[in-house]
Steps between C-alpha positions, in 0.01 A plus 500: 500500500182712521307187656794513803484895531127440633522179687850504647638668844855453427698374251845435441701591176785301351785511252723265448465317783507812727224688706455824327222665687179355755269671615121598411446534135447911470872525672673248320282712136654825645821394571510414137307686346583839344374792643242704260232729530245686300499834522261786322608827493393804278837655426694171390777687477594621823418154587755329264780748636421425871567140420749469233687768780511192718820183462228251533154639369372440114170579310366379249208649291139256479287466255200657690706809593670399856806425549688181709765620724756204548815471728290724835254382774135620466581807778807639322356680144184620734813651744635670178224650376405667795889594552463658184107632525463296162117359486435143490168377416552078575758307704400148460799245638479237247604131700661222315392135530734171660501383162615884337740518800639140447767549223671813746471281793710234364731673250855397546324140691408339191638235238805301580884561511720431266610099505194401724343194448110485443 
């Protein structure tokens, strides 16, 4: 799917039979995609409470020190930690490929009903 993320305009996605998504091949990746970025920030602390504070915000911990947030778009844990005067020293939105976004795009449009014929 990499090869179509470079040559295509537009492309549709199916399930089942179904159109899922179309459109050009970053919207359809971010519509499936989950949302994560990388974020730096000298007192990882106050950085894990600003986002474990929010319903929809996790972290997790990198081997080289930074830290993923998952669950918020790239604007929200920069919004945070200026909220709450808490240093950060990268924000990096991380994107996620067709072919990464593919299995949320079609979850719940896949395999076949019970009693239907191949």
């Amino acid at each position: 799917m990499t090869e179509t993320e470079h040559t295509a305009d537009d492309i549709p996605v199916t399930g089942r039979g179904e159109l899922i998504a179309s459109g050009p091949p970053a919207e359809s990746a971010a519509r499936g995609g989950r949302r994560e970025v990388t974020v730096r920030a000298p007192d990882p602390a106050a950085l894990t409470a600003l986002v474990t504070a929010t319903a929809t915000g996790s972290l997790e911990r990198a081997p080289d020190g930074s830290y993923t947030v998952t669950g918020l778009d790239a604007p929200r844990p920069a919004e945070l930690a200026f909220e709450h005067r808490v240093m950060l020293h990268e924000l990096t939105p991380r994107t996620t490929s067709l072919e990464g976004a593919s299995p949320e795009l079609t979850a719940g449009h896949t395999g076949r009903l019970s009693g239907e014929r191949r």
